[in-house]
C-alpha atoms as an extended CHARMM CRD file, in Angstrom:
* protein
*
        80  EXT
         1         1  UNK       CA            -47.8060000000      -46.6290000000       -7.7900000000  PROA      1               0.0000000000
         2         2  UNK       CA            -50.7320000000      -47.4390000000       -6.5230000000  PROA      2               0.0000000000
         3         3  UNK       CA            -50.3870000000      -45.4730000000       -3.6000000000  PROA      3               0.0000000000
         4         4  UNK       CA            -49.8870000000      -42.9960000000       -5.2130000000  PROA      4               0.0000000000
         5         5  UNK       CA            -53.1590000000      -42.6830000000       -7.4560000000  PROA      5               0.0000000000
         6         6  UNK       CA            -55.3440000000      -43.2400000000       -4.0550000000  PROA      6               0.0000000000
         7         7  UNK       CA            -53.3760000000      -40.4170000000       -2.4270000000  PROA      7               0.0000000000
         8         8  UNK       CA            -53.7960000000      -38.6180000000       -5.2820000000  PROA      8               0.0000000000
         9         9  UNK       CA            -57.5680000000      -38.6460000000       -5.5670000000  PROA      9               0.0000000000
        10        10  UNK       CA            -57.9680000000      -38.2640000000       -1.6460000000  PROA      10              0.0000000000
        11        11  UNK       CA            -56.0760000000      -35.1290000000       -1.9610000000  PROA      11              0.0000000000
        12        12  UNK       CA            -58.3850000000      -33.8860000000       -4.4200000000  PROA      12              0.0000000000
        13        13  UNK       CA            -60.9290000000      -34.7500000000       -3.4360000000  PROA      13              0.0000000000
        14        14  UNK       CA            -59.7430000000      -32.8630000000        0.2660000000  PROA      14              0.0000000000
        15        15  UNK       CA            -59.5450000000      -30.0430000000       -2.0580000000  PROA      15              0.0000000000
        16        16  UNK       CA            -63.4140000000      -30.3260000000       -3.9210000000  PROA      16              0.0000000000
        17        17  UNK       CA            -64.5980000000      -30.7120000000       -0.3840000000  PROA      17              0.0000000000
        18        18  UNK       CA            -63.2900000000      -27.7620000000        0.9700000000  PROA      18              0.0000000000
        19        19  UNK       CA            -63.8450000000      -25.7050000000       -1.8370000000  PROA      19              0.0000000000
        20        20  UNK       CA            -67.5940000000      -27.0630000000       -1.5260000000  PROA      20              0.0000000000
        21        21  UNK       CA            -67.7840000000      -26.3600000000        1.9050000000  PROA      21              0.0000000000
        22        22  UNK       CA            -66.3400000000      -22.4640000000        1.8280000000  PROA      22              0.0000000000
        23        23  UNK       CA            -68.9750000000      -21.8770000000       -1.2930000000  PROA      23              0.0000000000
        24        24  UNK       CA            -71.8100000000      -23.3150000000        1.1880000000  PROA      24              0.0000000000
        25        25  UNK       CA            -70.0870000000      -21.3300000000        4.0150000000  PROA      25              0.0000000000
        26        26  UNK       CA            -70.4870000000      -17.6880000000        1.6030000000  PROA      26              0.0000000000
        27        27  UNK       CA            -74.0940000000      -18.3670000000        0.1140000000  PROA      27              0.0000000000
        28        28  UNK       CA            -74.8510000000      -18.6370000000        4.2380000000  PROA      28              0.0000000000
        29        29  UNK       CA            -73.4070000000      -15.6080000000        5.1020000000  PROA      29              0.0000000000
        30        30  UNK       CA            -74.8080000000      -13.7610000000        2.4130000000  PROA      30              0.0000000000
        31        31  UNK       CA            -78.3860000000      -15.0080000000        2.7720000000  PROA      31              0.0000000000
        32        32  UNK       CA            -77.5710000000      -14.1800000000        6.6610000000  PROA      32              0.0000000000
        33        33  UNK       CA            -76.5540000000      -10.6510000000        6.1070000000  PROA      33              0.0000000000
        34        34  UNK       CA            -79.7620000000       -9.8830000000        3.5140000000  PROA      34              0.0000000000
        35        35  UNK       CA            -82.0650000000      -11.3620000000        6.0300000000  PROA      35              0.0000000000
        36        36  UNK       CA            -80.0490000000       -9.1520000000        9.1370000000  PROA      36              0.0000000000
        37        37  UNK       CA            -80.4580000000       -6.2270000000        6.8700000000  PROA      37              0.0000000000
        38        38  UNK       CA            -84.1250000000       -6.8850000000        5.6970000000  PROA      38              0.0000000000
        39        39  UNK       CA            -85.2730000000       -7.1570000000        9.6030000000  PROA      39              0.0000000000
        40        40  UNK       CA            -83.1460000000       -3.9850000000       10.6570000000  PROA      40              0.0000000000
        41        41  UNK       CA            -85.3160000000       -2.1830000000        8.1000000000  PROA      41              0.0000000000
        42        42  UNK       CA            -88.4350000000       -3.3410000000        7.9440000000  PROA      42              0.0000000000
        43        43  UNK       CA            -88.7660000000       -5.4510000000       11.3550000000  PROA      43              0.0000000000
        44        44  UNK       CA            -89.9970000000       -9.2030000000       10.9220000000  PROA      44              0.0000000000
        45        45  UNK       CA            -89.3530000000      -10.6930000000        7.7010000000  PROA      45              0.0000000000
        46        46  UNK       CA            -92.2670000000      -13.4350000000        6.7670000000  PROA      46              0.0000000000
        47        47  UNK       CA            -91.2020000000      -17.0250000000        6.3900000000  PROA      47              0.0000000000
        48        48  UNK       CA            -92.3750000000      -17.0900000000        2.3810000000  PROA      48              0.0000000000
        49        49  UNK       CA            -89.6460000000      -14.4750000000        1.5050000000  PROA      49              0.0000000000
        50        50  UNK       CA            -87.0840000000      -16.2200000000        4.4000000000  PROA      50              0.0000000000
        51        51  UNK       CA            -88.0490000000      -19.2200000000        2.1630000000  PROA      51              0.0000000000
        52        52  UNK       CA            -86.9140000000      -17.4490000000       -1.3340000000  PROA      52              0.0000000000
        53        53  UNK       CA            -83.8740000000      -16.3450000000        0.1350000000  PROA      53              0.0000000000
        54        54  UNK       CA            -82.6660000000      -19.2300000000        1.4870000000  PROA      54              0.0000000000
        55        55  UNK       CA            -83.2130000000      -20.9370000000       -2.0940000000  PROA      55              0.0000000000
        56        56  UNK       CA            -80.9210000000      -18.7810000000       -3.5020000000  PROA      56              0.0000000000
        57        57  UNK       CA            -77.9250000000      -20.5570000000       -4.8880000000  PROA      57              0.0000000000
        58        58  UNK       CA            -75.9150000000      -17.8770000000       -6.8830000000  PROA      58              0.0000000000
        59        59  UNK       CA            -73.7420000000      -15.2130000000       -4.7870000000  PROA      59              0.0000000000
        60        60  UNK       CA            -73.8310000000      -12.4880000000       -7.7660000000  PROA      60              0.0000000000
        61        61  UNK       CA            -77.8900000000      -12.8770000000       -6.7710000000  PROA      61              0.0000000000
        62        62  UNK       CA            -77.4450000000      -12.2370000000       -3.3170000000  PROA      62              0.0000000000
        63        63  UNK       CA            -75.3330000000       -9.8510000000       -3.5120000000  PROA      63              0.0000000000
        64        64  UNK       CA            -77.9570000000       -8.0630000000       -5.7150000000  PROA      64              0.0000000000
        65        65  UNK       CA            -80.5950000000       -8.9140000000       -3.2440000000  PROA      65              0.0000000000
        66        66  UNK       CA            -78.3900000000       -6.6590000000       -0.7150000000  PROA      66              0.0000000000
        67        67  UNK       CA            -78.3140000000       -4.1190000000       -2.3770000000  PROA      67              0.0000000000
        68        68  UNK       CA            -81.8800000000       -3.8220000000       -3.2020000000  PROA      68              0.0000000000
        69        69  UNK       CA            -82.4030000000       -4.3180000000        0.5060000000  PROA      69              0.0000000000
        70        70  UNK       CA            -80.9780000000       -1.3450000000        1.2150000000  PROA      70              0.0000000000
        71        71  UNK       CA            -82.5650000000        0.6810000000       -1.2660000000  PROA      71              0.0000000000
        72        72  UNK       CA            -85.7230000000       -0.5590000000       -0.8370000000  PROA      72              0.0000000000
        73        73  UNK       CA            -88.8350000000        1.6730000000        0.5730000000  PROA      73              0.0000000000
        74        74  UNK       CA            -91.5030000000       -0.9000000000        1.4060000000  PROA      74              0.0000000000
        75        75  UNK       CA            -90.7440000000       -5.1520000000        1.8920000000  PROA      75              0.0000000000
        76        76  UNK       CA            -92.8720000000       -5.8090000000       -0.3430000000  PROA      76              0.0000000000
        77        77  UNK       CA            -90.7330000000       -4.4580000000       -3.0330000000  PROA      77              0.0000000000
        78        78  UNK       CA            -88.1520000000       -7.3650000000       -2.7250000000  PROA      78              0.0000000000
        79        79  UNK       CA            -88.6780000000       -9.2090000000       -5.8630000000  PROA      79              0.0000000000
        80        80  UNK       CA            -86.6070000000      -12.1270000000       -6.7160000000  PROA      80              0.0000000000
């Protein structure tokens, strides 16, 4: 039995971990892809707004973010 409960919380926690690491794996991707599309746009992106985008911890943000990217006319109309 007790074998069973330690199996039981290493395989979830197995499954917290990799659900933890594929959420950091997205929000790196995403901030990757606005920053990609921010430089093919406007050129060099400066560090401060590298800096805001790399804080960002909600997905539904970035993905917001992008889109405003590609709308925008000037950089310095990125507002977080």
């Amino acid at each position: 039995m007790a074998q069973t409960m330690a199996e039981s919380l290493m395989a979830q926690g197995w499954k917290e971990g990799l659900s933890q690491g594929k959420t950091t794996g997205e929000l790196k991707t995403a901030r990757e892809f606005l920053r990609i599309a921010l430089e093919t746009k406007f050129g060099a992106v400066p560090e401060q707004l590298l800096t805001q985008i790399n804080s960002v911890t909600d997905m539904d943000k970035l993905r917001q973010l992008f889109r405003q990217a590609l709308e925008l006319a000037k950089l310095e109309d990125c507002h977080f």
